[in-house]
C-alpha angles and dihedrals in degrees: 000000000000126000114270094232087052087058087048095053094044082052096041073056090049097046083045091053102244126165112275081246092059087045103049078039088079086054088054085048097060090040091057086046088056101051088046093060100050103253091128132319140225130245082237136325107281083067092050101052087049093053081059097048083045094050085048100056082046104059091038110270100142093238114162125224117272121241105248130087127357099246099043091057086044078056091052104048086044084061094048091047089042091058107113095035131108113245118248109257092216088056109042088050088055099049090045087058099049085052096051089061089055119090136255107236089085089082104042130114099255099044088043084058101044084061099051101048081043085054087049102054096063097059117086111244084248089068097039084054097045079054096054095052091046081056098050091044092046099038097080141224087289102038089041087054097042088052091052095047085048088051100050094040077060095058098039095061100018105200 
């Protein structure tokens, strides 16, 4: 079951307008706290960001089903029709178990970055570029400034 303030800051996203992925990313978020804390681990990050997306059908966030294998898009559209329901409290205890006996290092900085840059790199540079523009014209005046004052405190003292 998500936090409740997790569920307030996807729909805060969804109020603002934000993409159903930055929205289910909160959820991913809380999952990767979680597993930093020691309430359970992943087997590696991949799993961990699916428990997230999972967590976020489930509580309500439209996310389609992703390409890939059959039964995990069976999986997928079982999430989104789940959400509403209460979680089955057998289940979700099992499946709380498996995970404490999973390690930590899913969730850690350098294997978080290393999935992202593998992610990356499947995408064409068209689409990484594409990416980049959507940032800068969502980012806003503020964010827009903050970043321009990081960047030139960058170039003043290179590290």
């Amino acid at each position: 079951m998500p936090d409740p303030a997790t569920k307030k800051r996807a729909a805060k996203d969804k109020r603002e307008g934000k993409s159903v992925s930055t929205q289910a990313g909160e959820f991913v978020r809380e999952e990767i706290h979680h597993i930093r804390e020691g309430k359970h681990g992943a087997r590696n990050t991949k799993q961990a960001i699916a428990i997230g997306l999972s967590k976020a059908r489930r509580a309500g966030v439209a996310l389609p089903p992703p390409d890939g294998p059959r039964a995990t898009r069976r999986q997928a559209q079982h999430d989104l029709e789940a959400s509403g329901h209460a979680p089955s409290p057998t289940r979700s205890r099992a499946t709380r178990r498996a995970l404490e006996h999973e390690g930590q290092k899913a969730a850690s900085p350098s294997a978080l970055a290393g999935q992202a840059r593998q992610a990356a790199s499947r995408r064409g540079p068209r689409a990484r570029a594409l990416s980049a523009q959507k940032a800068a014209r969502t980012k806003g005046a503020a964010g827009r400034s903050r970043a321009a004052k990081k960047a030139a405190a960058t170039r003043a003292h290179p590290s």
